[in-house]
MARDO-883681 format. One line per 4 residues: their letters; for each residue x, y, z of N, C-alpha, C. Coordinates in Angstrom, 2 decimals, decimal comma, padded with zeros to 5 digits. Example, Ala and Ser with C-alpha at 12.3 -4.5 7.8 and 13.67 -1.06 7.14 Angstrom:
as = 013,19/-005,69/007,80/012,30/-004,50/007,80/013,20/-003,30/007,80  012,85/-002,25/007,08/013,67/-001,06/007,14/012,90/000,03/007,87
This chain:
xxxx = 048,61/-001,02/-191,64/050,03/-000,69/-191,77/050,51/000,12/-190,57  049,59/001,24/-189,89/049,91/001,70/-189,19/050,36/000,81/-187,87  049,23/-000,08/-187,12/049,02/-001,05/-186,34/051,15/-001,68/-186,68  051,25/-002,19/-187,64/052,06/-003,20/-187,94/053,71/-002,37/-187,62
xxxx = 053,38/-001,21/-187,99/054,30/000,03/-187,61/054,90/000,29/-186,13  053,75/000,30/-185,66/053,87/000,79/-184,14/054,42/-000,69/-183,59  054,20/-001,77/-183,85/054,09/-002,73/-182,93/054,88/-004,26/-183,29  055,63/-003,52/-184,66/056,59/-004,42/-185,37/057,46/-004,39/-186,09
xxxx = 058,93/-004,54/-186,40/059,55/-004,20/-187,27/059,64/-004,42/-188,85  058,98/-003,64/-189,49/058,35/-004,77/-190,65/060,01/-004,31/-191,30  060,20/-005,36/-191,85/062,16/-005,29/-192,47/061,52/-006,40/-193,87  062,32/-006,05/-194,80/062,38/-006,85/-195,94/062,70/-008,33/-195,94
xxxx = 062,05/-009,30/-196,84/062,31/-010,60/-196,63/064,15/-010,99/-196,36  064,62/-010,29/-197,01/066,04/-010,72/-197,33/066,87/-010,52/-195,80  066,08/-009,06/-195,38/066,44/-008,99/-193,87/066,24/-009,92/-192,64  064,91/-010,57/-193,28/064,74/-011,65/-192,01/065,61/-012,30/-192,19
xxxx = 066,50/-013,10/-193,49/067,36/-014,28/-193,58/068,43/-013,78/-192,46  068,78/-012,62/-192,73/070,07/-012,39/-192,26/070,00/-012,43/-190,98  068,69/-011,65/-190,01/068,26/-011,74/-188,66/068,37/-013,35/-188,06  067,62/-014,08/-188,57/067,52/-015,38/-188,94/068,94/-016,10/-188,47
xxxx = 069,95/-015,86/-189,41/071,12/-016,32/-189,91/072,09/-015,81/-188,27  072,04/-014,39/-187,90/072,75/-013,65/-187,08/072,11/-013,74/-185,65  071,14/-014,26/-185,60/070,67/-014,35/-184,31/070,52/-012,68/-184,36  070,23/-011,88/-184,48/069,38/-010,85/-184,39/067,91/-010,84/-183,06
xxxx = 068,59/-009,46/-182,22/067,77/-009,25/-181,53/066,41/-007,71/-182,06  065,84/-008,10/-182,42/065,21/-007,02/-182,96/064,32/-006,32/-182,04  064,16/-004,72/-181,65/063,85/-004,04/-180,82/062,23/-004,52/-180,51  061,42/-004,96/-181,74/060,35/-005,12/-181,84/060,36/-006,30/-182,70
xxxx = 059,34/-006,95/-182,39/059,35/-008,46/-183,21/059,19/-008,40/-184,86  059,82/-008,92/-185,22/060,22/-008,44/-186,61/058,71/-009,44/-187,41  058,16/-008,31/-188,70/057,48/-009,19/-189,25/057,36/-008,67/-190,84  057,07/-009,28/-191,53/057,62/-009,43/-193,13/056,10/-009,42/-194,22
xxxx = 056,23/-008,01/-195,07/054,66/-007,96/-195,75/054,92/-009,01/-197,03  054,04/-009,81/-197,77/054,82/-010,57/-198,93/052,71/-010,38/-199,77  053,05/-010,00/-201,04/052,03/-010,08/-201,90/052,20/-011,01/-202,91  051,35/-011,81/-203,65/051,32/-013,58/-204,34/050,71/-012,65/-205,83
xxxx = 051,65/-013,03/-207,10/050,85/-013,14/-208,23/051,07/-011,64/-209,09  051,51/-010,56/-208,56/051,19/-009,73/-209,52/050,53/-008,97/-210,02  049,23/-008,62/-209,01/048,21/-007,73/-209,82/048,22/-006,59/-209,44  047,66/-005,85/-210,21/048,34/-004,37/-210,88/047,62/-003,17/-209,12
xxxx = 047,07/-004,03/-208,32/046,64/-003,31/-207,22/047,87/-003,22/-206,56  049,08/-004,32/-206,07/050,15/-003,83/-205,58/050,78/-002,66/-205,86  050,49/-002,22/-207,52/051,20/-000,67/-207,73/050,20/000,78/-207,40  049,30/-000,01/-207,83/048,36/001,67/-207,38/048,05/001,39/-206,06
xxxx = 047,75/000,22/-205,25/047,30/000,63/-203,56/048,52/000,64/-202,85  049,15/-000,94/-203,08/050,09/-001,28/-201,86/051,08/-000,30/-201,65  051,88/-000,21/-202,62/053,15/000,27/-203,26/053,04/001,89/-202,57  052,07/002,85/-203,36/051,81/004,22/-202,71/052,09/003,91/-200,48
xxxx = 050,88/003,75/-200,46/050,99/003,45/-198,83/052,30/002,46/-197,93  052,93/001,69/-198,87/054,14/001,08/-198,12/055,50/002,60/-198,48  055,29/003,27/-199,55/056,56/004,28/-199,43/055,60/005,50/-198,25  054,59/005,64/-198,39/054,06/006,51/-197,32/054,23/006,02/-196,14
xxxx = 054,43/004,95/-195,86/054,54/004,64/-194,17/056,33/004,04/-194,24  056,74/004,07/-195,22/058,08/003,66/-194,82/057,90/001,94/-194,66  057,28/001,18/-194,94/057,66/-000,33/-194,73/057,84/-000,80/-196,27  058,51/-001,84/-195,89/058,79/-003,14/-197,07/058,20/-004,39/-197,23
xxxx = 058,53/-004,53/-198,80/056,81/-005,68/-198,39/058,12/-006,65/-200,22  057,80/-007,84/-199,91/057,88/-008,35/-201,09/056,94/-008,71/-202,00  057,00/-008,69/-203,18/055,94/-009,29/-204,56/056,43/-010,12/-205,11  055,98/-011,47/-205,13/056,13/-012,41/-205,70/055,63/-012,81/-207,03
xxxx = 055,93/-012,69/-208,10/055,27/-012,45/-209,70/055,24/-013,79/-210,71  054,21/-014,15/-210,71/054,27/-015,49/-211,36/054,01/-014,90/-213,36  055,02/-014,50/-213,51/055,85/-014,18/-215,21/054,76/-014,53/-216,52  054,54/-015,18/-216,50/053,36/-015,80/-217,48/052,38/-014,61/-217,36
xxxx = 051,69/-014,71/-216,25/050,89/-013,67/-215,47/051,10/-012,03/-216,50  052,74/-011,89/-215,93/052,83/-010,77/-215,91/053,05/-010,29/-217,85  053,33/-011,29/-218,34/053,30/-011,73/-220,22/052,22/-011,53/-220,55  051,26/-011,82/-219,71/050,14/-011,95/-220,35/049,75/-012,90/-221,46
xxxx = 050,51/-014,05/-220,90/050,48/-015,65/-221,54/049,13/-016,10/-220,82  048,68/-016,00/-219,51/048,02/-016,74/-218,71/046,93/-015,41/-218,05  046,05/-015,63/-217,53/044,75/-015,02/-216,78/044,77/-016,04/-215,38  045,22/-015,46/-214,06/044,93/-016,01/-212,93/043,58/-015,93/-212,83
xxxx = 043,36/-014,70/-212,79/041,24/-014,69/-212,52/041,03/-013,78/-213,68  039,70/-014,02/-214,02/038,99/-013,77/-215,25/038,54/-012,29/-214,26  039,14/-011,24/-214,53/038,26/-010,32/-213,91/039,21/-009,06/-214,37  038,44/-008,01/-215,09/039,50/-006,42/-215,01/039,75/-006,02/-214,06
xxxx = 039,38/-006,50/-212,83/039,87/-005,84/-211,48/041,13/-006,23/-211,42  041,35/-007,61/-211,49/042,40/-008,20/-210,90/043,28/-008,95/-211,81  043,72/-007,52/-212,71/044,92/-007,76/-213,63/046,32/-007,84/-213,65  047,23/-007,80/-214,35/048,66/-008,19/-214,27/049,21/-006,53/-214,17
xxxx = 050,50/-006,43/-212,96/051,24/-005,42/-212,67/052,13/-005,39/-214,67  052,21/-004,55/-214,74/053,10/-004,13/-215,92/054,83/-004,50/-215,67  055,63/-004,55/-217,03/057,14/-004,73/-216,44/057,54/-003,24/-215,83  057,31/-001,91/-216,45/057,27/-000,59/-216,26/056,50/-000,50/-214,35
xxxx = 055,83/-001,43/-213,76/055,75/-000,88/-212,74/056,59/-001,96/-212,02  056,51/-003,10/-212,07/057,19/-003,57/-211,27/059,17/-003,53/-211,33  059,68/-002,96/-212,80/061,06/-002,20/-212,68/060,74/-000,71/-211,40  059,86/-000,85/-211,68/059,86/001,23/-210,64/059,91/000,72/-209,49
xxxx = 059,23/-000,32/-208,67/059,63/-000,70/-207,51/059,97/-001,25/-206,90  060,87/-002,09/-208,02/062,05/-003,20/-207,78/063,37/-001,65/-207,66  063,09/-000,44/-208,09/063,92/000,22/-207,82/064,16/001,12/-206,63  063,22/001,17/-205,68/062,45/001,70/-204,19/063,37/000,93/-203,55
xxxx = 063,39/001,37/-202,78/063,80/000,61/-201,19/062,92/000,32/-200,55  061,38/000,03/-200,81/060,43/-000,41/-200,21/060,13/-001,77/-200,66  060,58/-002,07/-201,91/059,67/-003,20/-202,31/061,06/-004,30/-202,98  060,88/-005,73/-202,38/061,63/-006,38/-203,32/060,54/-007,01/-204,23
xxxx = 061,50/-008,15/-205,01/060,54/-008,57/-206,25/060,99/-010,12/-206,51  060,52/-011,24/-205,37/060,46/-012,57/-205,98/060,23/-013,45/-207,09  060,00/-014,44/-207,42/060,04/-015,43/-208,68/058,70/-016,06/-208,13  057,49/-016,43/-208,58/056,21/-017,46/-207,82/056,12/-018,34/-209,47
xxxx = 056,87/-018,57/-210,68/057,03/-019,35/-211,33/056,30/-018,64/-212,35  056,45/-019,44/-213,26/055,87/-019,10/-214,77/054,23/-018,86/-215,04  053,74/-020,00/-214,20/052,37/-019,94/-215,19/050,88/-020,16/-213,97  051,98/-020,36/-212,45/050,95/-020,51/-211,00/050,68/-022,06/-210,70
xxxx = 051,34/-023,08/-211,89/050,57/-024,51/-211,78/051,34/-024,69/-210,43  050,67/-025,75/-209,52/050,62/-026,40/-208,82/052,32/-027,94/-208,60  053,31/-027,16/-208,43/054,57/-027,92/-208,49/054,25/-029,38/-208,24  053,73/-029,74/-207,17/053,79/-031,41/-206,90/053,16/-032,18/-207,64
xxxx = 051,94/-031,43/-208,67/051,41/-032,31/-209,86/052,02/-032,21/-211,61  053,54/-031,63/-210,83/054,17/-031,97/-211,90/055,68/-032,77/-212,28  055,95/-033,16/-213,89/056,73/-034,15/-213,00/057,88/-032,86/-212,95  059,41/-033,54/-212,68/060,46/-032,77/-212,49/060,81/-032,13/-213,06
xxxx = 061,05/-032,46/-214,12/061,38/-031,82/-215,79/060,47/-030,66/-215,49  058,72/-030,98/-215,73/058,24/-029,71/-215,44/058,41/-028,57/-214,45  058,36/-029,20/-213,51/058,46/-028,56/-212,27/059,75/-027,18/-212,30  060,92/-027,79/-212,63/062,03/-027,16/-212,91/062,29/-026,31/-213,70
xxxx = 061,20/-026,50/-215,16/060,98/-025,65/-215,90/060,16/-024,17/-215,60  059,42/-024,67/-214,91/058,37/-023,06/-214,38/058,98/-022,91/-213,77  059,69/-022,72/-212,49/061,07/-022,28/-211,40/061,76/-021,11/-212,45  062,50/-022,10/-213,20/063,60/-021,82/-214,16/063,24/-021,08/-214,44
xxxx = 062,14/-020,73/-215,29/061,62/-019,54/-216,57/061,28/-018,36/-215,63  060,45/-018,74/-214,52/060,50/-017,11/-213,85/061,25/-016,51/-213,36  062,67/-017,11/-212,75/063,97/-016,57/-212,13/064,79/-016,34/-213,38  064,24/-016,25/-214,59/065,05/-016,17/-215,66/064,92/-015,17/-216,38
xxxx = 063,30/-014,85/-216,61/062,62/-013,92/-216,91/062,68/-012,79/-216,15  062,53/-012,76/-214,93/062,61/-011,34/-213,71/064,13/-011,06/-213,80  065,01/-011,95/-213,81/066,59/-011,84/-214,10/066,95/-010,89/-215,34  066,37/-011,01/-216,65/066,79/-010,64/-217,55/065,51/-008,69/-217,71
xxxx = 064,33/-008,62/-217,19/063,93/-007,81/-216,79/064,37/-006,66/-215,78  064,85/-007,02/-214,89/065,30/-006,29/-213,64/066,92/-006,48/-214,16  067,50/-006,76/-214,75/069,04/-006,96/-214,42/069,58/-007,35/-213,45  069,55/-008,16/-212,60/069,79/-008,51/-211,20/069,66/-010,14/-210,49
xxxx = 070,13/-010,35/-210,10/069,67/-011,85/-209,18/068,54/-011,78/-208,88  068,31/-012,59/-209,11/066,67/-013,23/-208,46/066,93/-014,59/-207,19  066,61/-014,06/-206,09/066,77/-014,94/-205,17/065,77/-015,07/-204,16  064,64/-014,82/-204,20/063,12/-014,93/-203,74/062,31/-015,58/-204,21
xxxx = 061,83/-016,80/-203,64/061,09/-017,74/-204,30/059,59/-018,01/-203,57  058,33/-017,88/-204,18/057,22/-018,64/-203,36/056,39/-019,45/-203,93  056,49/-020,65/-203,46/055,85/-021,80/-204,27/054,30/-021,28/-204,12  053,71/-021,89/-205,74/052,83/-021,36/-205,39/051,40/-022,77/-204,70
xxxx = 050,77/-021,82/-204,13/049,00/-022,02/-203,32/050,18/-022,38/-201,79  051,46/-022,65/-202,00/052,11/-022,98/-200,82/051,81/-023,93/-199,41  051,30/-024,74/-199,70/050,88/-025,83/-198,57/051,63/-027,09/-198,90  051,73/-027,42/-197,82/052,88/-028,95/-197,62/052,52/-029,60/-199,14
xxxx = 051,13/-029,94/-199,52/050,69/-030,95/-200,27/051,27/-030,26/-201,55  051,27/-029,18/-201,95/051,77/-028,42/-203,26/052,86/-028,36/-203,48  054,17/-028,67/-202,48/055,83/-028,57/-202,80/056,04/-029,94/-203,09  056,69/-030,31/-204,22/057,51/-031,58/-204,29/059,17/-031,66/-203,98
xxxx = 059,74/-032,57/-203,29/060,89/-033,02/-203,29/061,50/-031,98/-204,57  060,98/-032,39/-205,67/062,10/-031,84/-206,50/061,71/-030,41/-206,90  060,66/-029,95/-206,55/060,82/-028,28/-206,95/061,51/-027,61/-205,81  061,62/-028,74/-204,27/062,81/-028,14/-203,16/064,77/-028,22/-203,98
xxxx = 064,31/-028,78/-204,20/065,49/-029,42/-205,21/065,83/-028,37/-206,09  065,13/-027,98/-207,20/065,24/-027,13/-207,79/065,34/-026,28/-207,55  064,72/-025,49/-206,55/064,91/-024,24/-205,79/066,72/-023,93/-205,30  066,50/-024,64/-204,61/068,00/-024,80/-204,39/069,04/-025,01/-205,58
xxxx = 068,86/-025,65/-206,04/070,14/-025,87/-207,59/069,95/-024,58/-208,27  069,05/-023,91/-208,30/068,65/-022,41/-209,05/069,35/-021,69/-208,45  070,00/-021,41/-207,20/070,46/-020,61/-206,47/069,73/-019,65/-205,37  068,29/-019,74/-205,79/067,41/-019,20/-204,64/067,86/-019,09/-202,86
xxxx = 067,74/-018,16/-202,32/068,22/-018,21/-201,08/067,58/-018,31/-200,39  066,02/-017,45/-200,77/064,99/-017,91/-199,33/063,82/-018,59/-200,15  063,18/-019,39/-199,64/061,89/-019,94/-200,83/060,63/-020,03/-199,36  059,77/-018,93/-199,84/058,38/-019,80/-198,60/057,19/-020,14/-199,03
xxx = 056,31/-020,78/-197,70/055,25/-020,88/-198,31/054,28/-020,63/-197,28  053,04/-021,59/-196,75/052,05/-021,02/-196,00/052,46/-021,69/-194,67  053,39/-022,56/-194,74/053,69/-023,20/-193,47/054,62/-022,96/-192,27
């Protein structure tokens, strides 16, 4: 973090759009922290050390996850952030708080209907949690082969403004 400090502007995802958008000259090359899934280490490691150094980082929360409908990995290490922590630093100025879908499946092996449905339910769910727009999206495992036509589709008809992935 320090390294990334000295030698980059780390600015919030929403900030790159706008840099992006404005042709923005940034003093230092701008670069963007983003965490996948939800587990409860973003609040006790990341979270402490990003308000201690002053950077912003987004979390992307795949909802199911965070319900405790679903188990990404079978492990007590690597459990689900609580709604109680991720409201506390959706309320920081350090941290935003994306949509990564309902349940983590794999969008392009599903059909549309589905596809649209996990989108839907996590920008719906973090919406009605946070009180607020949800406009951060990351498909999830994020590689060309994992996005379909229509979860781009969907993304967009949802109102999402920035959606990424590994590419």
């Amino acid at each position: 973090l320090i390294f990334l400090k000295q030698n980059y502007s780390v600015i919030p995802l929403s900030e790159a759009l706008e840099g992006i958008i404005n042709h923005d000259n940034f003093t230092k090359p701008p670069a963007v922290i983003t965490f996948d899934d939800g587990y409860i280490d973003n609040y006790e490691y990341a979270f402490p050390l990003l308000k201690k150094h002053n950077l912003h980082a987004t979390i992307f929360v795949v909802t199911g996850f965070i319900n405790k409908e679903i188990d990404l990995i079978d492990s007590p290490y690597w459990g689900p952030l609580s709604w109680e922590h991720i409201q506390a630093m959706d309320s920081s100025t350090n941290i935003e708080i994306g949509a990564h879908t309902n349940s983590h499946r794999i969008l392009s092996g599903l059909d549309d209907n589905e596809a649209y449905a996990e989108i839907e339910k996590s920008k719906l769910v973090l919406e009605e949690k946070l009180n607020r727009d949800i406009n951060l999206f990351a498909y999830p495992n994020g590689r060309g082969e994992d996005i379909s036509l229509a979860s781009v589709k969907a993304v967009k008809k949802l109102g999402f403004k920035i959606a990424v992935s590994t590419f």
